[in-house]
C-alpha positions in Angstrom: 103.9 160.8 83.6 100.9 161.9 81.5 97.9 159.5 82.6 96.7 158.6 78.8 100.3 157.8 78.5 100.5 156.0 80.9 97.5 153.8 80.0 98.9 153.0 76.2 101.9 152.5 77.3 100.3 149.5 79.9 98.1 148.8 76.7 101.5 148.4 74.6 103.4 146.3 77.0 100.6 144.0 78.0 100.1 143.7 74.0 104.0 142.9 73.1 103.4 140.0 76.5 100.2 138.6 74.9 101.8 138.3 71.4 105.3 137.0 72.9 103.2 134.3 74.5 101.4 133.4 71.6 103.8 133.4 68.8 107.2 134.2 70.2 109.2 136.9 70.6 110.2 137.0 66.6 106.6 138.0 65.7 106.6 141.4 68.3 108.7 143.8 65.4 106.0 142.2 62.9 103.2 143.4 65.0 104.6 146.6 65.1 104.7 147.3 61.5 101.1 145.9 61.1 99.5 148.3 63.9 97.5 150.8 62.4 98.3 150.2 58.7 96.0 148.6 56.1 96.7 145.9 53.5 100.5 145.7 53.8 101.8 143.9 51.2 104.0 140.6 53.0 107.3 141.3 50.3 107.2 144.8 51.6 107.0 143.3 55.4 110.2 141.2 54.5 111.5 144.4 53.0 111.2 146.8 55.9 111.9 144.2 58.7 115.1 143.0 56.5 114.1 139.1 56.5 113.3 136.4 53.7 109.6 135.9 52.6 109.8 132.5 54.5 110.2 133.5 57.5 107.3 136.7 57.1 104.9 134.3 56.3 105.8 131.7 58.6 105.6 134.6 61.9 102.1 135.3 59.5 101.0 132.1 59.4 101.6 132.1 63.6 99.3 135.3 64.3 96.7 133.8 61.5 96.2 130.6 63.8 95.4 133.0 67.0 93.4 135.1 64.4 95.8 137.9 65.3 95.7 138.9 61.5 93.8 138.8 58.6 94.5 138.9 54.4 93.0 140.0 51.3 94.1 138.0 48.1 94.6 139.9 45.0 95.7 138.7 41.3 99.3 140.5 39.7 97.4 141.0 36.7 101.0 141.1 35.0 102.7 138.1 36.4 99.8 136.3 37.2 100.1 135.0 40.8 98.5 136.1 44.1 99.8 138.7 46.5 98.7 138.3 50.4 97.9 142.1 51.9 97.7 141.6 55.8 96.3 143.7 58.5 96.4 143.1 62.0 93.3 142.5 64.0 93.9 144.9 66.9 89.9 144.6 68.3 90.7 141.0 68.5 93.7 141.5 69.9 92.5 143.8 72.6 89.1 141.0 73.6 92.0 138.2 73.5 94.1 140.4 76.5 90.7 141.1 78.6 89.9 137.4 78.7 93.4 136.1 79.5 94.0 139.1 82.2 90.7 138.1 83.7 91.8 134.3 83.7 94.7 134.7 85.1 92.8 137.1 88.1 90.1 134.0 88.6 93.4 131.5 88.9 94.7 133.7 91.2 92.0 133.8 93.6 91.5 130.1 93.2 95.1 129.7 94.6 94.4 132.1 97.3 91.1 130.4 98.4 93.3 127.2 98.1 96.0 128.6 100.4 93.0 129.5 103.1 92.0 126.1 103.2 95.7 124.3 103.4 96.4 123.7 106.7 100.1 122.4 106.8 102.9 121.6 109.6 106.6 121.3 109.5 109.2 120.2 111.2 111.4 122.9 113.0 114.6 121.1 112.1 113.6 121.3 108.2 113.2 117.4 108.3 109.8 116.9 106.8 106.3 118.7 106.1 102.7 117.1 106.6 99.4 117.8 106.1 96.8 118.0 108.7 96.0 114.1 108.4 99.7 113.0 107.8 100.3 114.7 111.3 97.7 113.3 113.2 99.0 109.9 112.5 102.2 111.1 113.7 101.0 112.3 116.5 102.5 115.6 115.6 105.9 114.4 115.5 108.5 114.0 113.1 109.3 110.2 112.4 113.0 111.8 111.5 113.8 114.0 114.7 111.2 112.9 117.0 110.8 117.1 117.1 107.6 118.1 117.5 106.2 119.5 113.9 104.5 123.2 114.0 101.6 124.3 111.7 103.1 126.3 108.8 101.9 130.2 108.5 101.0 130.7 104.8 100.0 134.6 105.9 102.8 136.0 103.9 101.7 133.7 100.6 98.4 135.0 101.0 99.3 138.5 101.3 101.4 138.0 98.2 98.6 136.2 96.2 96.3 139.2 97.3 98.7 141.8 96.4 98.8 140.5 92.7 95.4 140.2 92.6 94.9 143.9 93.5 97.6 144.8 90.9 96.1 142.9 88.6 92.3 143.9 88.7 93.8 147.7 88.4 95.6 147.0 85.2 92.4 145.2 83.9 90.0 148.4 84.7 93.1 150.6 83.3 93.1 148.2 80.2 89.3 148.0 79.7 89.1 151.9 79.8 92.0 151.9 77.0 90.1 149.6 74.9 86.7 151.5 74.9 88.7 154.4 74.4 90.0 153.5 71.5 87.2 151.2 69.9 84.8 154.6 70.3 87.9 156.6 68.5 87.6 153.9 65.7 84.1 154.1 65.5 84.1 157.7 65.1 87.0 157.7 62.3 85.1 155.0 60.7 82.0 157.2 60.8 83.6 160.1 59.8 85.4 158.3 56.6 81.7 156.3 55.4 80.5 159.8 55.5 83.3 161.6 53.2 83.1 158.5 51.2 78.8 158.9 50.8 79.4 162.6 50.2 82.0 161.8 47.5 79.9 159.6 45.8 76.9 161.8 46.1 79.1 164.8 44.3 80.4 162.0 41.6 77.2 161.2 40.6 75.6 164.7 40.8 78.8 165.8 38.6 78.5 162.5 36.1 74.5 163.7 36.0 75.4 167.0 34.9 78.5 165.9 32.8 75.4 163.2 31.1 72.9 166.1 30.5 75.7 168.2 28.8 76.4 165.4 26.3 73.2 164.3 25.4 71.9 168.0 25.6 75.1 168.5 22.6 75.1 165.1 20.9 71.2 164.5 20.4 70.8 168.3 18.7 73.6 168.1 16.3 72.1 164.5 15.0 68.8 165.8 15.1 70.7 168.8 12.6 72.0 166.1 10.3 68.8 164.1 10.1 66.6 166.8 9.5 69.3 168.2 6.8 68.9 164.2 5.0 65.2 164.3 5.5 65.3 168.0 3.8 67.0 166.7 0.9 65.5 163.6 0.4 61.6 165.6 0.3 63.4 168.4 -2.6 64.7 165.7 -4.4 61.1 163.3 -4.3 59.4 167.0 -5.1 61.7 167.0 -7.9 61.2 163.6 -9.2 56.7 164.4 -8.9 57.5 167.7 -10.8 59.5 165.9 -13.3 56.8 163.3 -13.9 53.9 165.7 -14.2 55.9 167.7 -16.7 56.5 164.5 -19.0 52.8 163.7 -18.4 52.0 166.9 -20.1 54.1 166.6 -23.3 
């Protein structure tokens, strides 16, 4: 098995076991069709997972109290009401796994540390079991039996305990890498779009600049042409009116 594989597909499975936990197995398919998409409309959710509204936004409404998604609101300009477009709040998601896997690694160990400490006896008949004090004041003896009570090995216990721990603090270093791994693959998609979306912008505006200069460079000269044209006409006619005058002047 491929080792990247490998490490998403212990991503994915630890995932589906944190949100089963959470908000119950219903909400896992819901998940799926949130991961990696952007402001999914919830009547297309209901759509593509074949279920009412009611029961889309109640899983929704599950995953919003972990703060597992998130919404925009928008206005139907044409019917007038509001459609919710969710997303799915993976880096949340992923911090929310790392904490829990690393509480349930510091229970562990508590429970192993506790097991060290628990010194306990038995009976060999299976009558009763005591702890260290109980047995003193037996005097080691079972008040059933009379059989004298042996201490208890918990070795095997503690083996167990540190066997899941060991397990356990793997999967968390396998997890952890996952997670950088893909918050630095998000960063750099993130950085790559904010820079096509700057260069776009920079060529809209040099192209609205040039598309600004060609209309006023047209506009402003054929206005200048119709004033000067008005202002030629109005100066004949007033030199007509002052020749007129000094003509009548003469007579």
């Amino acid at each position: 098995m491929n080792k990247i594989h490998y490490k998403m597909q212990l991503l994915d499975t630890m995932l589906d076991s944190l949100i089963k936990k959470l908000c119950g197995q219903d909400t896992i398919p819901l998940v799926h069709e949130l991961i990696n998409k952007k402001k999914v409309n919830e009547f297309k959710l209901a759509d593509d997972l074949d279920i009412n509204i009611n029961q889309i936004r109640n899983m929704l409404y599950r995953l919003h109290a972990h703060n597992l998604v998130y919404f925009l609101r928008k206005k139907d300009k044409k019917k007038g009401w509001y459609v919710y477009y969710w997303m799915f709040n993976l880096n949340h998601a992923y911090s929310l796994l790392q904490k829990i896997t690393n509480e349930s690694i510091e229970s562990l160990k508590k429970r192993r540390e506790k097991e060290k400490k628990n010194i306990s006896f038995i009976c060999s008949n299976g009558c009763v079991k005591f702890t260290i004090e109980t047995a003193l004041e037996h005097q080691f003896k079972c008040p059933e039996c009379g059989t004298l009570v042996v201490q208890e090995s918990n070795i095997q216990v503690i083996e167990e305990l540190n066997s899941q721990i060991e397990k356990m603090e793997k999967e968390s270093v396998k997890l952890s890498e996952e997670i950088t791994n893909f918050l630095i693959i998000e960063e750099k998609k993130r950085e790559k779009l904010t820079k096509k979306l700057k260069e776009k912008k920079v060529k809209v505006k040099k192209a609205t600049k040039k598309e600004i200069k060609k209309k006023e460079g047209v506009k402003p000269t054929k206005q200048r042409r119709l004033r000067l044209k008005k202002i030629l006409k109005l100066r004949a006619k007033m030199k007509g009116l002052r020749t007129k005058k000094k003509a009548n002047k003469k007579k």
